[in-house]
Backbone as a chain_set.jsonl record, in Angstrom:
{"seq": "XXXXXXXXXXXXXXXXXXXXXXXXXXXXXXXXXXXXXXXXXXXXXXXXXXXXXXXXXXXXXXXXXXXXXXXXXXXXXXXXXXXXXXXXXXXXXXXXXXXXXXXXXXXXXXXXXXXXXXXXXXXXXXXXXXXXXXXXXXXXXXXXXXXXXXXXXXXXXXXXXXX", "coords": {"N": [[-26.817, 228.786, 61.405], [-25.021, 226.793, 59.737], [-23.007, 226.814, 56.422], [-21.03, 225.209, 54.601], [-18.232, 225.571, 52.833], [-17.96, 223.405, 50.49], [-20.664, 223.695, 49.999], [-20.736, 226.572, 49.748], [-18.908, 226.828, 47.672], [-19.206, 225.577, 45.592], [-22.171, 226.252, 44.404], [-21.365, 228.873, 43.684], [-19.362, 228.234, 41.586], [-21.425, 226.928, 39.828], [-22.475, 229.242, 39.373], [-20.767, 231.143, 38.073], [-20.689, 229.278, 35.981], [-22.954, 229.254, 34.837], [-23.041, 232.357, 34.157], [-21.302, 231.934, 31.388], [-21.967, 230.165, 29.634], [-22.877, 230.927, 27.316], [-20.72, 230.731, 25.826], [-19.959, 228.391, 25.245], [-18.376, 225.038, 26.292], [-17.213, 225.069, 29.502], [-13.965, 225.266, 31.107], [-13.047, 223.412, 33.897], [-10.542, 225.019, 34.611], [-10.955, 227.42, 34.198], [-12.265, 228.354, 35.502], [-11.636, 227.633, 38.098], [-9.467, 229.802, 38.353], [-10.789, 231.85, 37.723], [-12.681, 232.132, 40.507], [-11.07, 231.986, 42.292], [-10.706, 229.092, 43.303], [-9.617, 225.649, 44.167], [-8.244, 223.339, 41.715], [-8.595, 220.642, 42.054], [-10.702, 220.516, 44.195], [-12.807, 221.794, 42.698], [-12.599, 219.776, 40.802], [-13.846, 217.353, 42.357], [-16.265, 218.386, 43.343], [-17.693, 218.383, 40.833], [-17.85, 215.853, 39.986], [-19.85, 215.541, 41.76], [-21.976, 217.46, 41.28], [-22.096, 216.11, 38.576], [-23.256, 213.29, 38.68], [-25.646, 214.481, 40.233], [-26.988, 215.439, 38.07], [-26.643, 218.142, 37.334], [-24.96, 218.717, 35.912], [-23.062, 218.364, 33.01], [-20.205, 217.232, 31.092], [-17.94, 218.219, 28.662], [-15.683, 216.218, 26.723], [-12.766, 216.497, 25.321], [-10.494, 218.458, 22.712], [-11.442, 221.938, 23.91], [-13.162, 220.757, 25.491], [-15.147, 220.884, 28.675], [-17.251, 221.537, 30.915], [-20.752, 222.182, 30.995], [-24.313, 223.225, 31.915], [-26.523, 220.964, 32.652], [-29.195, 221.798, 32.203], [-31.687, 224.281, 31.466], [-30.332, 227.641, 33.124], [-32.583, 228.885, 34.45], [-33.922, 226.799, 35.571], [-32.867, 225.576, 37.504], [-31.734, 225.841, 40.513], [-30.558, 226.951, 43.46], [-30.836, 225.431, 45.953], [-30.961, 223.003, 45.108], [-28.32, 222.649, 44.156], [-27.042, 222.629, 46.454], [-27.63, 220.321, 47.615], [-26.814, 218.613, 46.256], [-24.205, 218.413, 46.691], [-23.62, 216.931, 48.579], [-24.674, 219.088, 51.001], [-25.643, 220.037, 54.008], [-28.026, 221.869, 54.86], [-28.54, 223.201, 57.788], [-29.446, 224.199, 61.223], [-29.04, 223.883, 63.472], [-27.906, 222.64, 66.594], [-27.382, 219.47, 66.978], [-27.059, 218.861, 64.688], [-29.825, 217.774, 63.535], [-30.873, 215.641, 64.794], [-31.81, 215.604, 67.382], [-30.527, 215.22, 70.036], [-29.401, 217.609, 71.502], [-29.101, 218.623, 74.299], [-27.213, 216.815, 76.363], [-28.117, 214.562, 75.673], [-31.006, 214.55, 75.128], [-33.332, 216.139, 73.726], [-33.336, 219.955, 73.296], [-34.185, 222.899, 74.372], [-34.645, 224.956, 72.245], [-34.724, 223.242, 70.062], [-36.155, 222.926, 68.164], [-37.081, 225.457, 66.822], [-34.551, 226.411, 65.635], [-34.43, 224.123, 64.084], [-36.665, 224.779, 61.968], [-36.136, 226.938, 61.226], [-34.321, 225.99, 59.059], [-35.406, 224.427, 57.273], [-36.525, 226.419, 56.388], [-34.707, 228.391, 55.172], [-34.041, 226.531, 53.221], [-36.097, 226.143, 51.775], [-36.288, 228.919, 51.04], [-34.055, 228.436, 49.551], [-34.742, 227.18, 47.669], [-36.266, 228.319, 46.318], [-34.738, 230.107, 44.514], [-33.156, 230.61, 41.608], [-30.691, 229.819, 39.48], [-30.597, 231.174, 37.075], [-31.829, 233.662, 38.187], [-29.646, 234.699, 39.95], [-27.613, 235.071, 37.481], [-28.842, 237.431, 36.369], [-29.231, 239.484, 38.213], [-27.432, 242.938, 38.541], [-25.1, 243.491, 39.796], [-24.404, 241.215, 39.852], [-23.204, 240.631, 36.923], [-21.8, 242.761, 37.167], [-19.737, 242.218, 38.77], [-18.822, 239.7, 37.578], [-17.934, 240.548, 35.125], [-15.635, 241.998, 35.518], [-13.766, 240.034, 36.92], [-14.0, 238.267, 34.486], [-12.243, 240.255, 32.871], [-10.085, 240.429, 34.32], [-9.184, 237.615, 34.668], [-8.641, 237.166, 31.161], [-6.769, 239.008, 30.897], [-4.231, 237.925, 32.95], [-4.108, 235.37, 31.293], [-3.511, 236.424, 28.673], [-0.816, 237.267, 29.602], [0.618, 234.796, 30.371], [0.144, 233.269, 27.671], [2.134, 234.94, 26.666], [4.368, 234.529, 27.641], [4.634, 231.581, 27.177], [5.329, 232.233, 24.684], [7.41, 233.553, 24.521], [9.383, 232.092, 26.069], [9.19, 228.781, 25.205], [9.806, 226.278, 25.985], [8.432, 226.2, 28.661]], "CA": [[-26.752, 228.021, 60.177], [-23.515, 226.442, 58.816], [-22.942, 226.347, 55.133], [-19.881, 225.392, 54.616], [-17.524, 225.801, 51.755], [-18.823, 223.001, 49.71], [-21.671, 224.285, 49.181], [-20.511, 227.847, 48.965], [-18.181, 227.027, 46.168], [-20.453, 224.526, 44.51], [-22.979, 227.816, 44.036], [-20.345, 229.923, 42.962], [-18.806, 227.871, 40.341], [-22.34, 226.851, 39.112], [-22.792, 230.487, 38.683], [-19.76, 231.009, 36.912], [-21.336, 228.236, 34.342], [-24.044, 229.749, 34.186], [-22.347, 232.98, 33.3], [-20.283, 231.915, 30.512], [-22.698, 229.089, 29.087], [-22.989, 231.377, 25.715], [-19.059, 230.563, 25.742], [-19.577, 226.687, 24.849], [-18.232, 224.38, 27.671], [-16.576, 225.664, 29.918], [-13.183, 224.805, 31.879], [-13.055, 223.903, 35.471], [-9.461, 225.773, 34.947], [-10.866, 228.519, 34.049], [-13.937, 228.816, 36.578], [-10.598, 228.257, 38.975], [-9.112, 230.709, 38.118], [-11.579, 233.14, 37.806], [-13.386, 232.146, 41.147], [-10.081, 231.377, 43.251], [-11.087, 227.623, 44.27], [-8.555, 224.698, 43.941], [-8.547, 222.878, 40.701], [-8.703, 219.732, 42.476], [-11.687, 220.67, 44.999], [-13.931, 221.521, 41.75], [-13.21, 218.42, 40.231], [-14.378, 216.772, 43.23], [-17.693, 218.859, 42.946], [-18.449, 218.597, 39.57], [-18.25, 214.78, 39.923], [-20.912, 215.379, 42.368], [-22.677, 217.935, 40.538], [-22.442, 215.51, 37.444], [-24.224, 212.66, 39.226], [-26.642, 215.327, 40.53], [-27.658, 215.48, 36.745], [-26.84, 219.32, 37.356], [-23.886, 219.224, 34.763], [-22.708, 217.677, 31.894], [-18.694, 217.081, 30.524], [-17.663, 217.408, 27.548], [-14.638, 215.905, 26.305], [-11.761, 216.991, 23.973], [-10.436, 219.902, 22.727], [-12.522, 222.906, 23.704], [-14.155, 220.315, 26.615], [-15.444, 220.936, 29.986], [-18.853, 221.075, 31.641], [-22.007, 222.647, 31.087], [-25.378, 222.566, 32.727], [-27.603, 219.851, 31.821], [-30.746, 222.011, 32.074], [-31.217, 225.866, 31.344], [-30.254, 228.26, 34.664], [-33.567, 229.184, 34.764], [-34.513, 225.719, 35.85], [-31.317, 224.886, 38.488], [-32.475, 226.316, 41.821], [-29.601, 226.948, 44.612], [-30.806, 223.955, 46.746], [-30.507, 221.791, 44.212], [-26.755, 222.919, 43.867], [-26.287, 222.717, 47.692], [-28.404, 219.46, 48.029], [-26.241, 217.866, 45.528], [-22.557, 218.482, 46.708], [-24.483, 216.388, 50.124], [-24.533, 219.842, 51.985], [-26.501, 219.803, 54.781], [-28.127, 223.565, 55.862], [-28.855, 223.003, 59.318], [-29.063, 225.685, 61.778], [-29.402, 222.869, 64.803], [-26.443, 222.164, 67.257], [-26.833, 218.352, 67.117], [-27.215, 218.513, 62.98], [-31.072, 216.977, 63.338], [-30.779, 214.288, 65.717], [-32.872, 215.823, 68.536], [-29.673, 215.016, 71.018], [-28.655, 218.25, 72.096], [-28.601, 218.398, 75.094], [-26.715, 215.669, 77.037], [-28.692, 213.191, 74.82], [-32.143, 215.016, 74.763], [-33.654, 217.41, 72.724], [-33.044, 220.726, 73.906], [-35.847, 223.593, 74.167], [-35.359, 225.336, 71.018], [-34.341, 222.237, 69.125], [-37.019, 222.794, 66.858], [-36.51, 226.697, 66.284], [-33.484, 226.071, 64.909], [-35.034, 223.188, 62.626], [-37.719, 225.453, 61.5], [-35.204, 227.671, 60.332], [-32.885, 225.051, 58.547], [-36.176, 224.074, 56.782], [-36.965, 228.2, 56.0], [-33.828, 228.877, 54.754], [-33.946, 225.954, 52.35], [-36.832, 226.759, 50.72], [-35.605, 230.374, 50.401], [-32.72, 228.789, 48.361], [-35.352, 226.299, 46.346], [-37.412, 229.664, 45.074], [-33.571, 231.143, 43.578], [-32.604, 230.049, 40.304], [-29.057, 230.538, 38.35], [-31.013, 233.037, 36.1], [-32.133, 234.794, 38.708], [-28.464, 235.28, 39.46], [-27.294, 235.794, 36.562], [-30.003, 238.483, 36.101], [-28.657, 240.762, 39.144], [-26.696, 243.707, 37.802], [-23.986, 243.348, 40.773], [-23.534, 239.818, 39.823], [-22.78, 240.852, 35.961], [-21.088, 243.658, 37.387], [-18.786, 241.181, 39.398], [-18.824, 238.602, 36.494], [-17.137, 241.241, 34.352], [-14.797, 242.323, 36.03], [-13.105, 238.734, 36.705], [-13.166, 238.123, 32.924], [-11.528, 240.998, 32.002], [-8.522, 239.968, 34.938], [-8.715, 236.588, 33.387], [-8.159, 237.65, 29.999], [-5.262, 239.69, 31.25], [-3.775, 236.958, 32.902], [-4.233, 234.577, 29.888], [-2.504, 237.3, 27.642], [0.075, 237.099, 30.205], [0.626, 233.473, 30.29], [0.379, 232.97, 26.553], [2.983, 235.628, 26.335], [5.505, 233.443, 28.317], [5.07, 230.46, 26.173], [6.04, 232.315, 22.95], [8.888, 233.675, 24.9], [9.607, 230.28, 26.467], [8.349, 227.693, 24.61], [9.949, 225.114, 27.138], [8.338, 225.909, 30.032]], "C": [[-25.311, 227.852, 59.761], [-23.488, 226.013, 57.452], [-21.733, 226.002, 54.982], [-19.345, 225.228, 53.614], [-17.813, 225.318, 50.455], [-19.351, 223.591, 49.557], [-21.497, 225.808, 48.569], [-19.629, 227.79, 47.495], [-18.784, 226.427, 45.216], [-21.355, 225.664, 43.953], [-22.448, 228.529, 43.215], [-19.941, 229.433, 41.362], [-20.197, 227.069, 39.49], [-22.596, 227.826, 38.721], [-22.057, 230.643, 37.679], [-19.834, 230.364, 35.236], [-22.134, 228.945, 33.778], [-23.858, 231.154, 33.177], [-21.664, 233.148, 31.71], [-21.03, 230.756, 29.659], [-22.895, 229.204, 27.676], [-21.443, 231.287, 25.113], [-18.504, 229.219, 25.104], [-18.972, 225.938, 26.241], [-17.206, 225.172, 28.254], [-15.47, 225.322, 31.11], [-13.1, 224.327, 33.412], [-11.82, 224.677, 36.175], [-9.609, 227.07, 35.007], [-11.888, 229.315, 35.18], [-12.822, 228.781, 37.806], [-9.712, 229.385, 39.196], [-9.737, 231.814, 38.167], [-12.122, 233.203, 39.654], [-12.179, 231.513, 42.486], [-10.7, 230.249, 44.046], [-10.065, 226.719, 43.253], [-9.352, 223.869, 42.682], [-9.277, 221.749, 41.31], [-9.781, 219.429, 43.083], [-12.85, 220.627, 43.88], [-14.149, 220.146, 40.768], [-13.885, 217.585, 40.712], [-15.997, 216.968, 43.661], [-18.062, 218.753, 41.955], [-18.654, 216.986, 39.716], [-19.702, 215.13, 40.301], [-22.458, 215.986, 41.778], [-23.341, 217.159, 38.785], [-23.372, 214.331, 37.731], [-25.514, 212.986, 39.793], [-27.71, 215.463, 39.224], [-28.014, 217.286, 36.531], [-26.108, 220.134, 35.984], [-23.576, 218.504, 33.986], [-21.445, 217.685, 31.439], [-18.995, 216.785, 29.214], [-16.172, 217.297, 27.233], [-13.802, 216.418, 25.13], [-11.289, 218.099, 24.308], [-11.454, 221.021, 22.762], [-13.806, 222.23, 24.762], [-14.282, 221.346, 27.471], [-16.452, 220.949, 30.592], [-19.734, 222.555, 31.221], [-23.343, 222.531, 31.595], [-26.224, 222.303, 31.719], [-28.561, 220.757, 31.396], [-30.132, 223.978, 32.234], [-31.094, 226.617, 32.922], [-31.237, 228.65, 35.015], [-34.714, 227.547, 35.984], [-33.595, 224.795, 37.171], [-31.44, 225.852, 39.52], [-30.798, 225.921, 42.814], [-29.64, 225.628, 45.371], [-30.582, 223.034, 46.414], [-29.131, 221.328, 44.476], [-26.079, 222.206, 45.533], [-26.355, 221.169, 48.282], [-27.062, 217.811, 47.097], [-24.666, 217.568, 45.496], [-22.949, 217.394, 48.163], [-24.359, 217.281, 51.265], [-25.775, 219.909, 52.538], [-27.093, 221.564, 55.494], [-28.958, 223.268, 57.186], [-28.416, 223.622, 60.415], [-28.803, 224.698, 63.45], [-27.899, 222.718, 65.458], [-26.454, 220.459, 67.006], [-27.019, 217.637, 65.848], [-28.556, 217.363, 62.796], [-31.009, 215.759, 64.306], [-31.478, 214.298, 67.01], [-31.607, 215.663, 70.032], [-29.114, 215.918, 71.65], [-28.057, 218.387, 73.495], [-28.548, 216.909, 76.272], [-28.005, 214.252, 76.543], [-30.151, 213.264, 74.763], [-31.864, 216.082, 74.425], [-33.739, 218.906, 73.818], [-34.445, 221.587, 73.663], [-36.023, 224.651, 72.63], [-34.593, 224.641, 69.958], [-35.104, 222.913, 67.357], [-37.747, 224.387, 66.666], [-35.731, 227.056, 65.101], [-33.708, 224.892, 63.933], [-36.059, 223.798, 61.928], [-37.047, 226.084, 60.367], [-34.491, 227.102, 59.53], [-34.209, 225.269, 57.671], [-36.787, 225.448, 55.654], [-35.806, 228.689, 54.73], [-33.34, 227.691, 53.155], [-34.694, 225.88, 51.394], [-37.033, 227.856, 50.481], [-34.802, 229.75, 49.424], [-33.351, 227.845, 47.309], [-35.937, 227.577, 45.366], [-36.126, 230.472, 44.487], [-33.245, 230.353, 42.694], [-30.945, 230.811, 40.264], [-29.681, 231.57, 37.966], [-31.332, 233.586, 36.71], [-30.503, 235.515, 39.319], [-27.979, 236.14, 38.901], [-28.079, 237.326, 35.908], [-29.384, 240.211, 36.706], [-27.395, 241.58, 38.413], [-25.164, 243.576, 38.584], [-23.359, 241.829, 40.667], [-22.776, 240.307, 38.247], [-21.535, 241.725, 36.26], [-18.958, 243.284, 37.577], [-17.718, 240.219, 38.498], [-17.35, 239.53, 35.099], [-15.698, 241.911, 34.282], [-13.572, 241.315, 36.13], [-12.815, 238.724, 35.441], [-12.117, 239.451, 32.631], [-10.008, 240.874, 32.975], [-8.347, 238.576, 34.644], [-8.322, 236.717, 32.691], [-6.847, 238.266, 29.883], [-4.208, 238.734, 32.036], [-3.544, 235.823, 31.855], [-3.163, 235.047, 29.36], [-1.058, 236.85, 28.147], [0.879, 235.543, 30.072], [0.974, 233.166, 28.617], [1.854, 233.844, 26.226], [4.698, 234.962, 26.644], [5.513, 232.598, 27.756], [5.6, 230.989, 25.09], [7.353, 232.945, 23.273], [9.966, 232.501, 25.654], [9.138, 229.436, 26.246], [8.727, 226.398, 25.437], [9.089, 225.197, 27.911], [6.418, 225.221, 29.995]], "O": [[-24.573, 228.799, 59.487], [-23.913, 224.884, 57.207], [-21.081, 226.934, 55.455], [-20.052, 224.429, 53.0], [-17.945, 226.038, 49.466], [-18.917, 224.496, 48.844], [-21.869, 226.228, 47.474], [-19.72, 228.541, 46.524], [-18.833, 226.825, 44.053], [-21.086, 225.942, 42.784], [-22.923, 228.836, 42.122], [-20.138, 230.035, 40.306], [-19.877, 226.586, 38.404], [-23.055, 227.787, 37.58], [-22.413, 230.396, 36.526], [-19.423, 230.641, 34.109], [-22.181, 229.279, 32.594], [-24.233, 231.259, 32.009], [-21.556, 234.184, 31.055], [-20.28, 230.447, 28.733], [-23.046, 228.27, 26.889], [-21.125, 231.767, 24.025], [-17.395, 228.914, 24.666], [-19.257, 226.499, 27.299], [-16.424, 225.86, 27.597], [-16.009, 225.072, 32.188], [-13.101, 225.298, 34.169], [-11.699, 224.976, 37.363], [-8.85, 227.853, 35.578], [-12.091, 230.491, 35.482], [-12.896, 229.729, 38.588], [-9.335, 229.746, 40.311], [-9.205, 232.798, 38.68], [-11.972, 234.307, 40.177], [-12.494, 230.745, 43.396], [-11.13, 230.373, 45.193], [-9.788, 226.922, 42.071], [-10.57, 223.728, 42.576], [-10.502, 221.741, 41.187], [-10.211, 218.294, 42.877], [-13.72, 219.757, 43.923], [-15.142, 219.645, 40.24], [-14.604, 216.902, 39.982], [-16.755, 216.118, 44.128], [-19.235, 219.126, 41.949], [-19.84, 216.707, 39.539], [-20.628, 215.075, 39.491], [-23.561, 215.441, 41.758], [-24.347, 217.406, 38.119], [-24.369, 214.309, 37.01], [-26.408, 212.147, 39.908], [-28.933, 215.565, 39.326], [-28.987, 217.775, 35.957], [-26.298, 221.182, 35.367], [-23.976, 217.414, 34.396], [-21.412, 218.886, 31.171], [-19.679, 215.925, 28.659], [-15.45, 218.264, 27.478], [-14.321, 216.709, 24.052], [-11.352, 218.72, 25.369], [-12.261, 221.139, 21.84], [-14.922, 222.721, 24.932], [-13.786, 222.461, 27.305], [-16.597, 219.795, 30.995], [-19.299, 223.706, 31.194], [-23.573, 221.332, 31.757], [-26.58, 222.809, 30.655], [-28.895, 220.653, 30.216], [-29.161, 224.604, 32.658], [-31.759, 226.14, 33.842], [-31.151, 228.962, 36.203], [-35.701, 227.513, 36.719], [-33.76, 223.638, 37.558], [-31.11, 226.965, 39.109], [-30.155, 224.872, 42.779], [-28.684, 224.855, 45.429], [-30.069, 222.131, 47.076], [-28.745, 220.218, 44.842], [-25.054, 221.548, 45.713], [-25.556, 220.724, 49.106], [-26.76, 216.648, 47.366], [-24.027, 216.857, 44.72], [-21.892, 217.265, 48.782], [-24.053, 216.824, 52.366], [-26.826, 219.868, 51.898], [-26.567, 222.187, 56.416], [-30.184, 223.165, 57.179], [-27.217, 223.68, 60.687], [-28.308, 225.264, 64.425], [-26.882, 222.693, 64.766], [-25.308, 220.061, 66.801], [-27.12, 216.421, 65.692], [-28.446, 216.336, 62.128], [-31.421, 214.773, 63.695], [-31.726, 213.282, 67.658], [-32.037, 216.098, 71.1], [-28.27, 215.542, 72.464], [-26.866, 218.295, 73.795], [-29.46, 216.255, 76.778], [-28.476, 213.307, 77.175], [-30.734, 212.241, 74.403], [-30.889, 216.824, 74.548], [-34.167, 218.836, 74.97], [-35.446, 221.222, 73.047], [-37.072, 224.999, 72.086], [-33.933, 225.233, 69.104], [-34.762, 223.161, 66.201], [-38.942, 224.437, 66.372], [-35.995, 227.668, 64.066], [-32.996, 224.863, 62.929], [-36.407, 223.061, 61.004], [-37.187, 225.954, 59.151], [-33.707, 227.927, 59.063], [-34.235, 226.414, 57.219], [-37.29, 225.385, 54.532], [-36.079, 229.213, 53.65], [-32.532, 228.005, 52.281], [-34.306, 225.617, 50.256], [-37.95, 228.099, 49.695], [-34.714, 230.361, 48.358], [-32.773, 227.635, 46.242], [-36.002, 227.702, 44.143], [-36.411, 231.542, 43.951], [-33.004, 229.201, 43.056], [-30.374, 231.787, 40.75], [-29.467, 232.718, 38.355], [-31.4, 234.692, 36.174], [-30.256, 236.706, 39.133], [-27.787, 237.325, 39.171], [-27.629, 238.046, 35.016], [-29.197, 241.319, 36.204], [-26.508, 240.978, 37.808], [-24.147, 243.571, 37.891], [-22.319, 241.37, 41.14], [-21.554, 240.369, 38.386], [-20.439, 241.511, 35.743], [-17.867, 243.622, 37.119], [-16.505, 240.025, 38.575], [-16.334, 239.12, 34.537], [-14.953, 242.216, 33.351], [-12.508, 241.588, 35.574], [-11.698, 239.047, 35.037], [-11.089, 239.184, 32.008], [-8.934, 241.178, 32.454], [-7.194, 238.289, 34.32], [-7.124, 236.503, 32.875], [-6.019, 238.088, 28.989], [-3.084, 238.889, 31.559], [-2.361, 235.489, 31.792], [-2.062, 234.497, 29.397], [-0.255, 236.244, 27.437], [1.951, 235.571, 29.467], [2.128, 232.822, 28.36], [2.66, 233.28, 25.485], [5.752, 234.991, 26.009], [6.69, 232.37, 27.477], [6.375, 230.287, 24.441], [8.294, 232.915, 22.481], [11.186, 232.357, 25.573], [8.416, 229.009, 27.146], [7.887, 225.502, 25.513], [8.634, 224.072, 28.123], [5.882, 224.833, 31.033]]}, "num_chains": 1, "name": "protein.A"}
């Protein structure tokens, strides 16, 4: 099976939302920051995620995105389905072509499983996530080296207000 990054970070930083959702919207600077992924890369997912009808922007001061619908109701596949990641355990990514332009003998092993493993990730929610004590655990930990970074940062503007 290849997941590849997309989707793993798409997951991640939906968690992250989900996390912090009692926070009001929430940054994609700060979900970078917390979740080391490029500013640039999540903007590029959240589009996707926003056309997905997974997330919502809000604008202004105090913007940034939130999910449309409660985490209880936003299922992993969704997330993965919606960045256009493909979980497919197959060498010729569904096309039946493996070998030398036919289907090979356990073509459809390996599609069984693509198919298995995707409705493993339809029956997980965000809240079930967010639920796990090792994710809070995790979750907590980040904020509180956020926060300390922040401090940090703010501390440099009032000592350098140029920069």
């Amino acid at each position: 099976m290849r997941l590849t990054t997309k989707g793993r970070y798409a997951v991640t930083a939906m968690l992250d939302l989900a996390l912090h959702k009692n926070q009001g919207p929430v940054s994609l600077a700060d979900i970078s920051q917390r979740q080391a992924i490029s500013l640039s890369y999540l903007e590029q997912l959240f589009a996707k995620l926003r056309r997905g009808s997974l997330v919502s922007s809000v604008r202004g001061p105090g913007g940034g995105y939130e999910l449309q619908r409660g985490s209880e109701a936003i299922f992993i596949a969704e997330i993965v389905d919606a960045v256009n990641e493909s979980i497919d355990s197959t060498k010729c990514k569904g096309a039946g072509d493996c070998q030398g332009g036919e289907t090979c003998l356990t073509h459809y092993l390996w599609e069984d499983l693509s198919e298995q493993i995707h409705a493993f990730l339809e029956g997980i929610s965000l809240a079930d996530l967010v639920a796990k004590n090792e994710v809070k655990r995790i979750s907590d930990k980040q904020d509180r080296k956020h926060l300390i970074v922040s401090e940090h940062v703010e501390d440099i503007r009032i000592l350098a207000p140029s920069l």
